[in-house]
N, C-alpha and C positions, 0 to 999 in steps of 0.2 A: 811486745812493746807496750810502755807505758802509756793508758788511754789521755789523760793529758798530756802527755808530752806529743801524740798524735796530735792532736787538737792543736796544738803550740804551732806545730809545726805548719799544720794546714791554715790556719789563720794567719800565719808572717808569708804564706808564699799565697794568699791572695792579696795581702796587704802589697807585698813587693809587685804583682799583675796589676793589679787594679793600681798602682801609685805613677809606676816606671814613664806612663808616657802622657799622663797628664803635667802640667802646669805645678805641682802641688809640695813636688819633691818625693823620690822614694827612699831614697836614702834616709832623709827626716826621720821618716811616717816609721824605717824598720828602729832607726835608732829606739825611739819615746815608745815604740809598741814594744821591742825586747825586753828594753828597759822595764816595762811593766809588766811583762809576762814573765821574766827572769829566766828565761830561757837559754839552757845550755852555758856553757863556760864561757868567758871572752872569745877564746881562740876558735873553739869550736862553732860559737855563733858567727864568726867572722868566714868560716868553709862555709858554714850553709849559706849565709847571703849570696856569697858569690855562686854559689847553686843554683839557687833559685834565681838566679840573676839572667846567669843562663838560658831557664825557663823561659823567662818574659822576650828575650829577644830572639830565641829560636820562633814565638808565637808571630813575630814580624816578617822572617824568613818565611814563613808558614803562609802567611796572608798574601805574599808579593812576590811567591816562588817562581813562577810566570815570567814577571816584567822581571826579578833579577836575573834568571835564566837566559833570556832573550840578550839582555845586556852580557853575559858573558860569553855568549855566543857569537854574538856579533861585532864583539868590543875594537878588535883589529880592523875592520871594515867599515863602521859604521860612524860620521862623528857626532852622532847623538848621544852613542854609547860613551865613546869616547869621554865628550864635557862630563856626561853623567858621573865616569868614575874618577874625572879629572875632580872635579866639583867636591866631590868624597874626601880623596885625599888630600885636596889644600884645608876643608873646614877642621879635617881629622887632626890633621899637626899641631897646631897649637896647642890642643887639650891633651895631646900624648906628649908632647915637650916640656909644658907645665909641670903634666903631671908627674913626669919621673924626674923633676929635679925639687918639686914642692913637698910630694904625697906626703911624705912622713911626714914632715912638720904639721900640715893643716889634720890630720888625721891624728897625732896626739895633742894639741891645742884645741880643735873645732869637734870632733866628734863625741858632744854630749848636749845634753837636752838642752839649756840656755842659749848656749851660740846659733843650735837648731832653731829655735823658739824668735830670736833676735831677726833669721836669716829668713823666716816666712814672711813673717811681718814684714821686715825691709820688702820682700820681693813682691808682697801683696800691695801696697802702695806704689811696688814699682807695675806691676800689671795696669793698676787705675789710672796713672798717668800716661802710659802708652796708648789707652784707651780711649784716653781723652784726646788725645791730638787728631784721630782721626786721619791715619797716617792715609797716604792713598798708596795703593798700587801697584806698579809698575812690570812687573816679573809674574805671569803668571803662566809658569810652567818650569820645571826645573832645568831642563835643555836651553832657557832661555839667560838664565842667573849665569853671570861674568863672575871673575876668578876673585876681583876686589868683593863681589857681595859673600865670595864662596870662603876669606882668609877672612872678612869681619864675623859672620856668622859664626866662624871657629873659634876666635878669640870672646865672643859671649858667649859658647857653651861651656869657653873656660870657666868663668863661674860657677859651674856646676860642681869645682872641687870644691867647695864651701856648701856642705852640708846644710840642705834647708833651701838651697837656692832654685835647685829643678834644673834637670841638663834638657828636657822637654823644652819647661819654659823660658829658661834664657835663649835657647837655640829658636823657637817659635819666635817667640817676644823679637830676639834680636836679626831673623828676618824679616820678618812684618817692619819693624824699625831702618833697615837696608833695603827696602821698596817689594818685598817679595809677597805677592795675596798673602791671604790667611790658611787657603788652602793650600796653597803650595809651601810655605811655611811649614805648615805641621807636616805634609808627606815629605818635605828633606828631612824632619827630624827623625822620623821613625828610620828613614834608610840611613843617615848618618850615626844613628843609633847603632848599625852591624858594626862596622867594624870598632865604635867607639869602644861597645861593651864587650867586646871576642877578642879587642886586645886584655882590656882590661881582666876580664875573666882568666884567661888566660895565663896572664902574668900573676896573676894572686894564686891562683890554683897550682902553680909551676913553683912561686915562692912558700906559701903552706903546704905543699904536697907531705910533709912528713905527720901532717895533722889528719889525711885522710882515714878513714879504719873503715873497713866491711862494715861492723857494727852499728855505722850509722846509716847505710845504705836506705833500711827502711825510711827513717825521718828524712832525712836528704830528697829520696824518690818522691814522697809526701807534695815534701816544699814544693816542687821544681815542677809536678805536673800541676798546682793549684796554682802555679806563678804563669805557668803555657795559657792554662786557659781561661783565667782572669784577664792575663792580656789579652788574649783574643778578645775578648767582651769589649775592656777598656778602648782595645785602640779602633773596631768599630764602630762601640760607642760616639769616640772623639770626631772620626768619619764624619758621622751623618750631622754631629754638635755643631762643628765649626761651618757648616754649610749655611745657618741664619743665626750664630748668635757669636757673641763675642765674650772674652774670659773674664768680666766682672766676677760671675759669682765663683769664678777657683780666686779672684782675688782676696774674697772678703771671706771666702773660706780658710786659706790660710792664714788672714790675721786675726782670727777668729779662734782656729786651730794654737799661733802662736801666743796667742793671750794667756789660754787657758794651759800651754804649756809651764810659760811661763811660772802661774799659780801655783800649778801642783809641783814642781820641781825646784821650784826657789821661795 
């Protein structure tokens, strides 16, 4: 294999780990980074994302094997479990409803650097204002979050099909904003994350399946274990972050990030 095209590869599947469950957008971060690394063909860099996509949420599975196991173990019996996966699947619809009657259109209109660039910025302003209210409260634990905070949640992850917005941070942002802690906010987002992205995954890999080829096996494998355990770090990471501090600085990082998008691309 070609030693840069290694390289390409390994740097877009920590890029996609390290982005997927912050506040920051990953989607953004692969678009303006491909873009600049000119990596592989349209088509072709579109299997690998969703590869590596793969990676970052299997790392979620990986960290909460335990407490999802117990949930589907118990799920007929218990109604902890129960809410748990109730809760799943109300936030889940919306963003799968949207999304199979929008994708295509926002994905040949929005997916290129300026609407990206446009979409941090917006959403970096919108972090500081959330910030600022000082929201309190109320839900702190996910067993606890009713079906009304678990269908608006869903409809702000919907923003996440607009590139540049972060399905993390609207999901986060937009429980904190529906009474939910901070910490419990971000642990619904990482498990609302399974099935969001293993549909999604799924259905792009079933629709490009005639794109797949052995040949790329090697870079593909690349991506996909630097996306596993990038995420692992990241969503750690975000663990122990969210515990005393709050998302200014992914604010001012993204409109930061979108400035200079902006610059170089337009």
């Amino acid at each position: 294999m070609d030693l840069v095209l290694i390289l390409k590869a390994l740097l877009l599947g920590l890029v996609e780990g390290a982005t997927e469950f912050l506040p920051v957008s990953s989607t953004g971060h692969l678009i303006i980074v491909s873009d600049l690394l000119d990596f592989m063909s349209v088509e072709k860099r579109e299997i690998f994302e969703i590869v590596i996509q793969l990676g970052s949420i299997l790392a979620v599975v990986w960290l909460y094997h335990r407490r999802l196991y117990k949930v589907l173990r118990t799920v007929k019996s218990d109604i902890n479990a129960q809410r748990f996966v109730l809760q799943l699947l109300i936030a889940f619809l919306p963003l799968a409803l949207i999304g199979l009657v929008f994708h295509k259109q926002i994905k040949n209109l929005l997916f290129h650097p300026a609407p990206v660039a446009i979409a941090l910025i917006a959403g970096g302003f919108l972090i500081l204002l959330i910030e600022k209210l000082a929201l309190k409260a109320r839900t702190h634990s996910i067993e606890e979050m009713n079906s009304w905070q678990a269908l608006k949640i869903g409809f702000a992850q919907s923003l996440a099909l607009i590139p540049g917005v972060s399905r993390s941070g609207a999901t986060i942002l937009g429980g904190m904003s529906f009474g939910l802690s901070r910490q419990v906010a971000t642990e619904f987002s990482f498990f609302l994350a399974i099935p969001v992205m293993f549909a999604a995954t799924g259905y792009d890999l079933l629709k490009h399946r005639d794109l797949l080829s052995v040949e790329d096996a090697g870079l593909f494998s690349i991506g996909f274990i630097a996306a596993f355990f990038s995420a692992l770090v990241a969503i750690k990471t975000l663990i122990r972050y969210v515990a005393g501090h709050d998302f200014k600085i992914f604010a001012w990082y993204r409109i930061a990030l979108g400035i200079l998008v902006l610059i170089y691309f337009c």
